[in-house]
C-alpha positions in Angstrom: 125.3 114.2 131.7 129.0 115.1 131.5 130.3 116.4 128.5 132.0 113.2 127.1 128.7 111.5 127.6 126.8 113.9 125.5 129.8 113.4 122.3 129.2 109.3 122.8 125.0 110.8 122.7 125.4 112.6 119.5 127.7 110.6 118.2 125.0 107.4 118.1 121.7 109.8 117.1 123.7 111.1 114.4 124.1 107.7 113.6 120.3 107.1 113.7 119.8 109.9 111.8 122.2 109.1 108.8 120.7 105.5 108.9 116.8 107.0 109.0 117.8 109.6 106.2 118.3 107.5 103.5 118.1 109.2 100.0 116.8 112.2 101.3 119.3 115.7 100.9 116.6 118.5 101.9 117.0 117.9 105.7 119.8 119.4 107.6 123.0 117.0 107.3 124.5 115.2 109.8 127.1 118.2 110.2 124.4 120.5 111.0 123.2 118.4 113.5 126.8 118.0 115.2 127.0 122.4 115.1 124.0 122.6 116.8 124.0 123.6 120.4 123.3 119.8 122.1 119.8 120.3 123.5 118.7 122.0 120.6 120.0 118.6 118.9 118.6 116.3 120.6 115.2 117.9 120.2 115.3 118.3 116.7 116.3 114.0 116.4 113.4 113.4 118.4 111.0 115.6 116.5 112.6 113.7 113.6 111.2 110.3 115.6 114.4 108.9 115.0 114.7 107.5 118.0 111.6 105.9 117.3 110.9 102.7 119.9 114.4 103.3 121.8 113.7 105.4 124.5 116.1 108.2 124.7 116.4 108.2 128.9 118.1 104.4 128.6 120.4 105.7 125.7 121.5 108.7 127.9 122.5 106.5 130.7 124.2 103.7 128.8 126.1 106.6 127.3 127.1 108.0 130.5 128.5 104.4 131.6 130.3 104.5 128.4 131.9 107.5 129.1 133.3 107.0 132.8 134.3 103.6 131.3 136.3 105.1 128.6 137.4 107.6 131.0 138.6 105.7 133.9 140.3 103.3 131.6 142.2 106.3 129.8 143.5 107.4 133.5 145.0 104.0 134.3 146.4 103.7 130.9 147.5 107.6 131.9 149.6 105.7 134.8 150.5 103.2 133.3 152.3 105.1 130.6 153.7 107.6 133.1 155.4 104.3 135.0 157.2 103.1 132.0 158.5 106.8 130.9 160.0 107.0 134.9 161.0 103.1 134.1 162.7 104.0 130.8 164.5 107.4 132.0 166.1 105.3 135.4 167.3 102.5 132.8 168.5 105.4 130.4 170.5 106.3 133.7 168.9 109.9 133.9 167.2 108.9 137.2 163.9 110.2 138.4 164.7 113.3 139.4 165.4 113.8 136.0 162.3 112.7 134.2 160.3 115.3 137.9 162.3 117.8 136.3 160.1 117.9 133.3 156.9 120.1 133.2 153.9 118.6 133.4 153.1 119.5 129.8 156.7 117.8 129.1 155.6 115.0 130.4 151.9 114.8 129.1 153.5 115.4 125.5 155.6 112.8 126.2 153.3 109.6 126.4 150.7 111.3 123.7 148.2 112.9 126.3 149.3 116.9 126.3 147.5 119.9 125.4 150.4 119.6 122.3 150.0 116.0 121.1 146.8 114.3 122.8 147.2 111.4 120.3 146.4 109.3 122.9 143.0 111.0 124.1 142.3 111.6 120.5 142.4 107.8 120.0 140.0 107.1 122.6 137.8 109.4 121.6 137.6 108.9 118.0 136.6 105.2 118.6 134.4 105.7 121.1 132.6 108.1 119.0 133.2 106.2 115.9 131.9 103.1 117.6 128.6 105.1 118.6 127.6 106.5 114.9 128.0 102.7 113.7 125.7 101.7 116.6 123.3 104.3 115.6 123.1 103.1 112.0 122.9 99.7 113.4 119.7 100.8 115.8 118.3 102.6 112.6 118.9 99.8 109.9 117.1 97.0 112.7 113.8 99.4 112.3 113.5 100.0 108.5 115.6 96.5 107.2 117.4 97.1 103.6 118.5 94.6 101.3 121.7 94.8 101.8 125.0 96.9 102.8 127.2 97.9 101.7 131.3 99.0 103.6 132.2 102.5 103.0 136.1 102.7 103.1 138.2 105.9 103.0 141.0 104.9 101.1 144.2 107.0 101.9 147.7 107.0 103.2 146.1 106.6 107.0 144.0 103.6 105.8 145.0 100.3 107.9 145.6 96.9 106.3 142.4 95.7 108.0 140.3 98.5 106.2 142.2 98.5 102.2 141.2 94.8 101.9 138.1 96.2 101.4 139.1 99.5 99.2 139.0 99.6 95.4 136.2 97.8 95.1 132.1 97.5 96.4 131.7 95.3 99.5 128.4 94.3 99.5 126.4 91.7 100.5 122.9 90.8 102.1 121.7 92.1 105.2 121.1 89.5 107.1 124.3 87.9 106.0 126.3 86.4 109.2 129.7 88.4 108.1 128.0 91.6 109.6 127.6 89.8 113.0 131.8 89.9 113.4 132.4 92.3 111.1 130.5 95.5 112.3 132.6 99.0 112.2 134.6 100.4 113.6 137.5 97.5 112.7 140.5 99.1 115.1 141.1 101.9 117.2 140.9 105.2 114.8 139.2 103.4 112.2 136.8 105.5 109.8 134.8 103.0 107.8 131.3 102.4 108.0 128.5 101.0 106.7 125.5 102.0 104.2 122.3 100.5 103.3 120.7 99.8 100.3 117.2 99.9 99.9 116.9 100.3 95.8 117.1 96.8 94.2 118.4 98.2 91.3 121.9 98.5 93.2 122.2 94.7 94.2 125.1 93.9 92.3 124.5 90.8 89.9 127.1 88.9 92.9 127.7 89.0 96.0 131.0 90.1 97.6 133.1 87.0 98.7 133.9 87.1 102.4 135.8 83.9 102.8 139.5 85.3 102.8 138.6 88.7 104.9 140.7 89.1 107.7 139.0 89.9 111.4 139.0 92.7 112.8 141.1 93.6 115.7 140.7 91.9 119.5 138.0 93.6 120.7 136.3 95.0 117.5 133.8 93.9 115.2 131.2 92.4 116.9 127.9 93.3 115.7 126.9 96.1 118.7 122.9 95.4 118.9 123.9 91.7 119.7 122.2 91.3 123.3 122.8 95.0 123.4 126.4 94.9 123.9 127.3 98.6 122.6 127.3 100.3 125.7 129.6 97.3 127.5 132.8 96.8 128.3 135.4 95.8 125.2 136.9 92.6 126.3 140.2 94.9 126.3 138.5 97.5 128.7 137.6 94.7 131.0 141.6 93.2 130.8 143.1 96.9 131.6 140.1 97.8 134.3 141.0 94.7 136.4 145.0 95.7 135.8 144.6 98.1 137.1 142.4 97.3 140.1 139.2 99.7 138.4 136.4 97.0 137.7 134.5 97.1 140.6 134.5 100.5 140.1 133.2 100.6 137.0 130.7 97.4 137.9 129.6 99.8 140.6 129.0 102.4 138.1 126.9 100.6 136.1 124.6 99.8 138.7 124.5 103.4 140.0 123.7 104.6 136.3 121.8 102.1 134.5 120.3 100.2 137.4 120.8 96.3 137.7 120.3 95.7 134.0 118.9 92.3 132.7 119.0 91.6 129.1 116.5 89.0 126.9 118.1 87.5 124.1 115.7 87.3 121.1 115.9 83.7 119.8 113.2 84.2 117.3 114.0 82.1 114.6 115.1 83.6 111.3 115.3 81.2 108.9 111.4 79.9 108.4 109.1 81.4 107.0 108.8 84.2 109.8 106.0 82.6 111.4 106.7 79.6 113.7 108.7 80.7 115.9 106.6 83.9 116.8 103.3 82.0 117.2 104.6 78.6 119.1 106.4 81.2 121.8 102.5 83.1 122.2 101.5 79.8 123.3 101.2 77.1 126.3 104.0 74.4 125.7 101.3 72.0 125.5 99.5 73.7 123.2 102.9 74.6 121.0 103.8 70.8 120.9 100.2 70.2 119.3 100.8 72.5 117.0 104.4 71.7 115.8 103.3 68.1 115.2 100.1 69.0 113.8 101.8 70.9 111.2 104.6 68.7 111.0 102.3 66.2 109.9 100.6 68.3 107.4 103.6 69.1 105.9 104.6 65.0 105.2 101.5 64.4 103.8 102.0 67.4 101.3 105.4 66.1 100.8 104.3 62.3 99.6 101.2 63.4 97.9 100.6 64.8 94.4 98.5 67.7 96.2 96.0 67.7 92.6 92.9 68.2 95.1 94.8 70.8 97.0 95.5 72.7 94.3 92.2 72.8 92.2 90.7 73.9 94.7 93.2 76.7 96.4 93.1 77.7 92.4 89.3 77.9 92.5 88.3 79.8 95.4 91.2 82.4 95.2 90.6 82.7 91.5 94.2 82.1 90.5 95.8 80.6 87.7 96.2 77.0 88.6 99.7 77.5 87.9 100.7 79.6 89.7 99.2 78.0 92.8 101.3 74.8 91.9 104.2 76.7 92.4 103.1 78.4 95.6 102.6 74.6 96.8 105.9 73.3 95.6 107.6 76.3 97.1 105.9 75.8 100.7 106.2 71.9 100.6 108.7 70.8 98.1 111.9 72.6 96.8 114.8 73.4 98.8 116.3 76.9 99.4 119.1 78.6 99.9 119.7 80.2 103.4 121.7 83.0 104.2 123.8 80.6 106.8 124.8 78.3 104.0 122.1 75.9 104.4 120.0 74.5 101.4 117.1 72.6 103.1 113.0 73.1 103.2 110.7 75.4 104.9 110.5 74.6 108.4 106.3 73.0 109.1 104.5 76.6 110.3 101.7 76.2 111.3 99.7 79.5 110.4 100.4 78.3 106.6 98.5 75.1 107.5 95.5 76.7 108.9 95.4 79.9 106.0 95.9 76.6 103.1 92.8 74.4 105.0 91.2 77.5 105.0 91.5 78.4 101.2 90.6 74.9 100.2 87.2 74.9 101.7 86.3 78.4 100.7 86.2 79.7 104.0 89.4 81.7 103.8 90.0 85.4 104.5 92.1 88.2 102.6 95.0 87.8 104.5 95.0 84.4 103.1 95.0 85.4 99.7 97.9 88.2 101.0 99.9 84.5 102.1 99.9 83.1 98.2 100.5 86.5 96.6 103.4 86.2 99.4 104.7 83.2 97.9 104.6 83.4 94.7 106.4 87.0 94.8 109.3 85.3 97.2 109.6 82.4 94.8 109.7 84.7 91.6 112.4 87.1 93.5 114.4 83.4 94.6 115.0 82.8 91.0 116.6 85.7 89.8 120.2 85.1 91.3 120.4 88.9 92.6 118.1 87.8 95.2 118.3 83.6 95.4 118.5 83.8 98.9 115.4 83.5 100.8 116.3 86.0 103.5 116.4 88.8 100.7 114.2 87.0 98.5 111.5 87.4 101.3 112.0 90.7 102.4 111.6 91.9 98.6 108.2 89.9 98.8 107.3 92.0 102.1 107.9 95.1 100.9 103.9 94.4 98.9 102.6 91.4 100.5 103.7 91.1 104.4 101.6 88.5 105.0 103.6 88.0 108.6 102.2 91.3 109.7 98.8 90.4 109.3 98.7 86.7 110.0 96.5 84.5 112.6 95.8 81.4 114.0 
């Protein structure tokens, strides 16, 4: 692994390491980690597990592409730039021999990529390893979801326009809120912000930040980087300047020759249910799925038209809960509409795992993962109507952190 491909390495585990951390100071800091000799760094992250599922061979190798991309790239733009100073000095009427006369350091200082001002290296590099930290938290946030996050501005004189909008005040909102899928640091080339996480409910903010008048971030930034695992590509602006100048079979080349012929599964698990249709109809026939759906689907109508007296009385019996509280439970599955985190106010989806556990707690014949489903529900529809957590993605994800009834679930 060359040595730009081990800063783009650190760079993300640091990043998985900051986003694993959370609240706790007695571990070395993230500094530490950068001082250390590499392999002794990458030993002490993995002895960490904070890596965890993502196996550290595949993240070597995507970092390795993403160096000889960056690099690559930088030497055309290298070329590029030396073209239009030549250009420039014949239309200044200096003539090339003129601009050969120059040193080679003259001429590197020149277009920004000297020993004496390598703004233009710097540039690349800085984003590069800025993009990899904000993938890192990303990778660690996915394994141990918060609440919410929160963008962490540093507000100076070098601050862009794109990044004050946000300074002066806390950006926060939930976090599985869409704005994060276009709106993922780093912002622009050089760009410092980043992202925390919070886990503490007591710092959800009585509101939500309002993202409707937030400008986008620059052509080619953004995007949220675990999206079909899109970190280690191309930018759409790398991909423009490699075919300019003639490098992207080159690079496609590369890619196969590091990574290997690379074919990637979008998850379309659905995320707006109740967590659990999506997961058991794709464990299943399409035969048997259909069933299923409709099944449930009917289920779900009849619960809709009907008073659901019987249904209650005797959920409330055998589970020995208040009667109550089990109407609620029923008119939170069945009946009220709630608020989704893609603007949608509808109903619960038909699942059909919450037919089965209900059937099953009205005859008597239920199990305690059953009774982990109602304590599920009524702690998701108690966190819905506080309006720090109204939204049923956060709403449920409070309710998981004692009752993940999802986790334990069967047909």
């Amino acid at each position: 692994m060359g040595e730009a491909a081990k800063l783009f390495t650190r760079s993300l585990m640091m990043g998985l390491d900051s986003a694993v951390r959370k609240a706790e100071f007695d571990e070395p800091t993230a500094e530490d980690i950068e001082n250390m000799p590499y392999h002794e760094a990458v030993e002490y992250l993995k002895k960490r597990d904070v890596i965890k599922k993502v196996d550290y061979d595949s993240l070597s190798d995507k970092m390795r592409f993403r160096a000889f991309t960056a690099s690559r790239i930088a030497d055309g733009d290298l070329l590029k730039k030396l073209n239009a100073e030549m250009i420039a000095s014949v239309n200044d009427g200096k003539g090339l021999s003129d601009f050969l006369s120059l040193t080679k350091t003259d001429i590197l200082d020149k277009i920004g990529m000297g020993a004496g001002s390598g703004w233009y290296y710097e540039t690349v590099w800085r984003t590069n390893t800025q993009t990899a930290f904000n993938v890192g938290r990303a990778m660690g946030f996915a394994e141990d979801k918060p609440l919410a996050l929160e963008l962490v501005i540093i507000d100076d004189s070098r601050t862009s326009d794109i990044c004050r909008q946000y300074a002066g005040k806390r950006f926060i909102l939930p976090y599985d809120h869409p704005f994060w899928q276009t709106h993922w640091p780093p912002f622009h080339f050089n760009c410092r912000t980043t992202v925390r996480a919070i886990y503490d409910e007591s710092e959800i903010p009585e509101s939500w930040s309002n993202p409707k008048d937030i400008k986008d971030a620059n052509n080619g930034f953004g995007a949220y980087p675990l999206s079909n695992d899109s970190w280690w590509e191309e930018l759409s602006s790398q991909v423009a300047r490699a075919k300019e100048y003639g490098l992207q079979g080159e690079i496609i080349n590369a890619k196969n020759v590091i990574i290997g012929n690379m074919t990637e599964v979008e998850n379309k698990e659905s995320t707006t249910d109740t967590g659990a249709r999506s997961k058991v109809l794709n464990e299943l026939t399409t035969d048997d799925a259909l069933k299923l759906q409709a099944e449930s689907e009917r289920y779900y109508e009849e619960c809709r038209s009907s008073n659901n007296v019987e249904l209650i009385s005797k959920i409330a019996k055998n589970a020995r809960m208040d009667y109550g509280d089990v109407e609620k439970i029923i008119k939170h599955i069945f009946i009220d509409e709630h608020r989704f985190m893609d603007g949608r106010v509808e109903r619960f989806s038909p699942d059909y795992r919450i037919v089965k556990a209900l059937e099953r707690l009205k005859t008597g014949e239920h199990t305690d993962t059953d009774i982990i489903l109602l304590k599920h529900e009524l702690s998701e529809l108690t966190y819905m109507r506080n309006k720090k957590y109204n939204v049923y993605e956060v709403a449920h994800r409070m309710a998981n952190k004692k009752y993940n009834w999802q986790e334990v679930s069967e047909l």
